[in-house]
C-alpha positions in Angstrom: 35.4 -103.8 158.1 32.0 -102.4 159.0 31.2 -98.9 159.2 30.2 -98.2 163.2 29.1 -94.4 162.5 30.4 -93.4 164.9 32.4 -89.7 165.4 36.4 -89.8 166.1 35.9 -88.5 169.7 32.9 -91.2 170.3 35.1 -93.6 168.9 38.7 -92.0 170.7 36.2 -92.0 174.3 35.0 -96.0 173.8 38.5 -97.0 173.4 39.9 -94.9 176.2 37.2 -96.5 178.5 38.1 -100.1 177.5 41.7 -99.3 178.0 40.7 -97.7 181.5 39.0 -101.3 182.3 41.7 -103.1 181.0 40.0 -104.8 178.1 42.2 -103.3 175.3 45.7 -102.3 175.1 47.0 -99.8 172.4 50.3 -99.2 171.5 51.6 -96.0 170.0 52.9 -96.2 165.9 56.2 -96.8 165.5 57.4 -94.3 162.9 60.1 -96.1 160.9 60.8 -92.8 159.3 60.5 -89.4 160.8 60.4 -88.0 157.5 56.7 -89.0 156.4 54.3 -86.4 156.4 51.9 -89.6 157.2 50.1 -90.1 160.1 49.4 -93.8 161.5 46.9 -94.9 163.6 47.9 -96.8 167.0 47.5 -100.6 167.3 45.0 -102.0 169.7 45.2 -105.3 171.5 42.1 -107.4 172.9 43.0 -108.4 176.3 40.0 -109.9 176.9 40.0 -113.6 176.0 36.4 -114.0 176.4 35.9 -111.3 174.0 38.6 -112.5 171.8 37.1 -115.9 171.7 33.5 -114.6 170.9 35.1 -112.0 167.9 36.2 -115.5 166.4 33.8 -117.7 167.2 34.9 -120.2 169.3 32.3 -121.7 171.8 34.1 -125.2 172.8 37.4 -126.0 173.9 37.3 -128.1 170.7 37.5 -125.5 168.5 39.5 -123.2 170.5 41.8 -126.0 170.2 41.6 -126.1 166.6 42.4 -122.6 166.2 45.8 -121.2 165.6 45.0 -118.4 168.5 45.2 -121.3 171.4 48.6 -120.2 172.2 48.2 -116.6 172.4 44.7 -116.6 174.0 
């Protein structure tokens, strides 16, 4: 993955604003054991499918067919 430099907070403010406009969704971890002394990170969702589709490159509805993401997107 490539490095944004970016702070937490910058990065913790970006997401909250895309969340606000309804382009992401995160979801909280799941601790599977309370136990742990380790902290995960939440998941985040594109909601986006026009994002989504430019992230994988997919310009035609050929090749959005041709992906395995046509159901889902």
């Amino acid at each position: 993955m490539a490095n944004l430099r970016l702070t937490p907070p910058t990065m913790r403010r970006y997401l909250d604003i895309l969340a606000d406009t309804f382009m992401v969704r995160g979801r909280p971890p799941y601790p599977a054991n309370l136990s742990k002394r380790l902290i995960k990170s939440p998941e985040v969702y594109l909601r986006d499918s026009v994002s989504l589709h430019a992230l994988l490159g997919i310009e035609t509805l050929d090749d959005l067919y041709a992906n395995l993401i046509v159901g889902a997107s």
